[in-house]
C-alpha positions in Angstrom: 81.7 10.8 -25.6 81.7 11.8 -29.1 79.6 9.1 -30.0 76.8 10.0 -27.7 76.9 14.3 -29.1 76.5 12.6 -32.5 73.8 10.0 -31.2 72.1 12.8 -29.8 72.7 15.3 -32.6 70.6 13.3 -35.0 67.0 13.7 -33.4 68.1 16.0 -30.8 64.2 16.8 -29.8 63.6 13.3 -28.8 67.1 12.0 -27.8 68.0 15.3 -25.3 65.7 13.8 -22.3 67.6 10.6 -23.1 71.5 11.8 -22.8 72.1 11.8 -18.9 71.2 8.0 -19.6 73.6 7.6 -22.3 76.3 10.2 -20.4 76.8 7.2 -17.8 78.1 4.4 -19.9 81.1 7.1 -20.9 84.4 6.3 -19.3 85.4 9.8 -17.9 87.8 8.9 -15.6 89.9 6.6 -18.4 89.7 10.7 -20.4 93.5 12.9 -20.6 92.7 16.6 -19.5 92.5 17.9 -23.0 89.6 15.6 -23.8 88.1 16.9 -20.4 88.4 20.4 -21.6 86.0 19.3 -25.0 83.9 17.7 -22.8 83.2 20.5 -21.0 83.4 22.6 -24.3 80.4 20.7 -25.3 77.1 22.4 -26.0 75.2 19.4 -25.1 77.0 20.2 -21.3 75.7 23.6 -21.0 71.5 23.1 -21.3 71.4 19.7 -19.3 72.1 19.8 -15.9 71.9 16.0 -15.8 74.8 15.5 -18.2 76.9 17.5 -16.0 76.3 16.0 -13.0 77.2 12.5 -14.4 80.7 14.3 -15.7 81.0 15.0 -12.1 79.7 11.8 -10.3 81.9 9.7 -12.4 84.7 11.7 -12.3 84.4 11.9 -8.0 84.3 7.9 -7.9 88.0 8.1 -8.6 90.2 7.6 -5.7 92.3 10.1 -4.6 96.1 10.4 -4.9 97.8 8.5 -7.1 95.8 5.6 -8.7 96.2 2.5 -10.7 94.1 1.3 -13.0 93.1 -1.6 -11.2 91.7 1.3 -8.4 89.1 2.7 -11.4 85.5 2.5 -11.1 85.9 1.6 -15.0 88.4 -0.4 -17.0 90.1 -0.4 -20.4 88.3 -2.5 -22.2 90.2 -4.9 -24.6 89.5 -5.1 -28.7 88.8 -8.6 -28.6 85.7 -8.4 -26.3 83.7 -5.4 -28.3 81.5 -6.2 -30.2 80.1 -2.3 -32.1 77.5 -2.8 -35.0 76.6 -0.2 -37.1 73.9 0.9 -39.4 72.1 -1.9 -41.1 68.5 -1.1 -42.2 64.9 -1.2 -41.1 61.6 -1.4 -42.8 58.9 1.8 -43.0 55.8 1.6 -40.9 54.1 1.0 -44.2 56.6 -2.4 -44.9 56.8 -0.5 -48.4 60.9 0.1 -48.5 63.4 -0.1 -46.1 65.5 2.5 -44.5 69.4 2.9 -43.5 69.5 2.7 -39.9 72.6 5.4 -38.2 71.6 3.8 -34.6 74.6 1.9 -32.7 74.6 -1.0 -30.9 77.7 -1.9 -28.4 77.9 -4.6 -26.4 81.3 -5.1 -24.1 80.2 -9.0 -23.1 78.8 -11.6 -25.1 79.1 -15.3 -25.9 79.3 -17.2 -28.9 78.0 -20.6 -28.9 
């Protein structure tokens, strides 16, 4: 989650319309209350309505009464199978210098081979 307010936070103007996107690959359900609570906390929640209604889809798929994780619409996902690159650089329109890159790219499947 705090990885998407930062995403968002760096070209807010054109990323806002994007976050309800972004807002669904979080994990709410895997969340303790207290990280709830900064969820909600968030500015980002207040002006998009989209945002907090995928707080509140995901956090309905969970089952009711006493779950396991197996029972989550999401799982835990293990070190060894994340693959998180960041920065790296890109070229200007111009080709005349290149540029540090902030973007992330995450990928929880891939192959080698």
């Amino acid at each position: 989650f705090q990885a998407v307010l930062h995403w968002v936070d760096e070209d807010r103007e054109a990323r806002l319309p994007l976050a309800d996107k972004v807002m669904k690959c979080v994990r709410f359900p895997l969340m303790t209350n207290r990280e709830l609570r900064q969820v909600l906390a968030a500015d980002l929640m207040a002006p998009s309505e989209m945002c907090y209604r995928v707080l509140q889809a995901s956090l309905l798929s969970v089952p009711k009464g006493p779950s396991v994780l197996s029972q989550l619409p999401c799982r835990i996902r293990s070190p060894n199978h994340v693959l998180v690159i960041v920065g790296g650089d890109s070229i200007t329109r111009n080709l005349s210098s290149r540029v540090p890159s902030q973007d992330i790219w995450f990928a929880h499947r891939f192959i080698s081979g």
